[in-house]
C-alpha positions in Angstrom: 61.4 135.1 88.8 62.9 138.8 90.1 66.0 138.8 91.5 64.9 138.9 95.4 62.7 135.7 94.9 65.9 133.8 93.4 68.1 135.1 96.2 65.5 133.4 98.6 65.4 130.7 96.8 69.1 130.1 96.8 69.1 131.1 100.5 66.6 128.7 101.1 68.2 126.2 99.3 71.6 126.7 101.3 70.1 126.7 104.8 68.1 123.3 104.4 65.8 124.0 106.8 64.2 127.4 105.2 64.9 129.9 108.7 65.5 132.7 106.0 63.9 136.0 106.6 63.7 139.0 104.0 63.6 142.4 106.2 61.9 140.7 109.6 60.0 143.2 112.0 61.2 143.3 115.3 58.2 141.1 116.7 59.5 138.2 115.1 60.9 135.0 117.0 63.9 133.4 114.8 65.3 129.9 114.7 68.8 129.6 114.7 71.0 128.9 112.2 69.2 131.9 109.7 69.8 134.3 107.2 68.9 137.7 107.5 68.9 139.8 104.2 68.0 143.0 102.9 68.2 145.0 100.0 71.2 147.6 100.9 71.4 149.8 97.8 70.9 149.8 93.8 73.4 151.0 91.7 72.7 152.0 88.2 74.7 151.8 85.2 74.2 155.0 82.7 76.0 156.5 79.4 74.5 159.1 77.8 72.3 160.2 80.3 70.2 157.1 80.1 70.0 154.1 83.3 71.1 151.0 81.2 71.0 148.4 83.8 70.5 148.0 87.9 72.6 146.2 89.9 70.1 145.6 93.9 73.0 145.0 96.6 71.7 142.8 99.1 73.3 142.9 102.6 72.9 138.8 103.8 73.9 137.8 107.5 74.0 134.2 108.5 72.9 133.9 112.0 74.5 130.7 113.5 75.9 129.6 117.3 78.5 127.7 115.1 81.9 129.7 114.8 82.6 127.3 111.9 79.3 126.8 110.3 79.6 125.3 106.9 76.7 127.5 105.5 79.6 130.1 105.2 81.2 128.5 102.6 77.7 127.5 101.1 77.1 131.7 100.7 80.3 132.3 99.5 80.0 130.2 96.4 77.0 131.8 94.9 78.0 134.5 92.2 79.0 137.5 92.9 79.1 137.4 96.9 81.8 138.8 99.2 82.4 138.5 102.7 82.0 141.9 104.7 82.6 141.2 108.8 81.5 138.8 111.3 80.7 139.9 115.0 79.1 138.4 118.2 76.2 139.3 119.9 74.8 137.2 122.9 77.3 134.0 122.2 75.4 134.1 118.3 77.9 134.2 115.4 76.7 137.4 112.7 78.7 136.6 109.4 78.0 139.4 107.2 77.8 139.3 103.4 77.0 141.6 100.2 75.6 140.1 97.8 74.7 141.7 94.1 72.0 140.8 91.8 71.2 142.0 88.4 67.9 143.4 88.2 65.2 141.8 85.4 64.3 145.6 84.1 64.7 146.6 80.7 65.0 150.3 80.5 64.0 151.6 77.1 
């Protein structure tokens, strides 16, 4: 499974009832609580003028009218997630988190 698919998955798995959306168009009606993720940037890992590795960083925002949701601690215990900022917009709670995942490529 590639790394978005497992980060689904796990997203999936933490909201219960699936309101996760990778890159949504505009059009699109969400149900709240949700995460909202992306890919943000990959950074590559190199010696000797060669890419060894890929790391994808994944911007993730849980979407929740629930200033305490527990699905914030839920996202903070998966590897390698760290909490970037949390705002309001029209009484809906944005907690914002980045979230890095190893890529399954081989460079040769």
């Amino acid at each position: 499974m590639n790394d978005r698919l497992k980060l689904h998955s796990d997203l999936v798995s933490i909201m219960g009832a699936g309101n996760v959306y990778y890159q949504p168009p505009q059009n699109i009606r969400m149900s709240y609580p949700c995460c909202v993720y992306s890919l943000d940037r990959i950074n590559d890992y190199s010696a000797n003028n060669k890419a060894y590795f890929f790391i994808n960083q994944y911007s993730v925002t849980l979407i929740t009218k629930n200033p305490e949701d527990p699905a914030v601690d839920e996202l903070l215990k998966m590897p390698y997630t760290s909490f970037d900022h949390h705002f309001v917009v029209d009484n809906l709670h944005h907690f914002e988190f980045v979230v890095k995942r190893k890529r399954n490529t081989s460079i040769e």
